[in-house]
N, C-alpha and C positions, 0 to 999 in steps of 0.2 A: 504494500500500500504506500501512496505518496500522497504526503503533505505541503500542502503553498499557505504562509502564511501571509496575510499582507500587509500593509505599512500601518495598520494600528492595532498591530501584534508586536511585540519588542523581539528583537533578534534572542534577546535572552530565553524569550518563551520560547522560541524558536527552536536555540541551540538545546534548551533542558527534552521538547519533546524529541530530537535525533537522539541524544542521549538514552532518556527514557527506551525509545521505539526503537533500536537498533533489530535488527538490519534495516526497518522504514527510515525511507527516502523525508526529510521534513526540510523544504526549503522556503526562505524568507524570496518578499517580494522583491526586494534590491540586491537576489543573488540573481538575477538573471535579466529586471527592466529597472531603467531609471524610476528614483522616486515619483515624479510626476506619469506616470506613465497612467491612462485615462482604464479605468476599473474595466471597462466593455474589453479593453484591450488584452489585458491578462488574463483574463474569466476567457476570451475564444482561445489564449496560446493553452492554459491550463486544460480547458476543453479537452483540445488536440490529443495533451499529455496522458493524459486521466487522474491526475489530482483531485485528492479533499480538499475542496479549502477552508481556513480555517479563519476569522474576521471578525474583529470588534467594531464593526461599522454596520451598524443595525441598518443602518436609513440607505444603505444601497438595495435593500427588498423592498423598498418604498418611492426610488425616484425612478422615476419611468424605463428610460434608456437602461440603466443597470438592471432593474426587475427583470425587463425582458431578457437583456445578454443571460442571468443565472437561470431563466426560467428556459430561455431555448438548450442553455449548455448541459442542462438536465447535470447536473452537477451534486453532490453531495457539498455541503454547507454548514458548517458549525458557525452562527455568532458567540462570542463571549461577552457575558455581561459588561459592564465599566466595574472598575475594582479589581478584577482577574489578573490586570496586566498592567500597574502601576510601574510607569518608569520615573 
């Protein structure tokens, strides 16, 4: 199984669940796109991949353009609450 985390996950939740998960794949969103890189954008590359993704940004299941990318990319999807992942 592979994990994508994205940029309002800390690298460190990141690195604890590879750690954790070994042999699972668990990579952070700026191991592989610039930070600014548009959510529709890495939700089709993850797509492709077959990544979990894993995101503390509740309000991309709620603005249009992102609802649909996770909703077409039929994707598995973990939010974490705020608190989870205090940096």
């Amino acid at each position: 199984m592979k994990f994508f985390c994205d940029n309002n996950i800390s690298h460190r939740i990141a690195k604890a669940l590879f750690i954790l998960a070994q042999p699972t794949e668990v990579i952070h969103l700026t191991d592989k796109f610039p930070t600014n890189t548009p959510d529709e954008e890495w939700i089709f590359k993850m797509k492709q991949e077959g990544y979990v993704i894993i995101s503390g940004d509740s309000k991309i299941a709620k603005r249009p353009h992102q609802k649909k990318a996770l909703i077409d990319s039929k994707l598995t999807v973990f939010f974490l609450a705020k608190g989870l992942d205090e940096t």
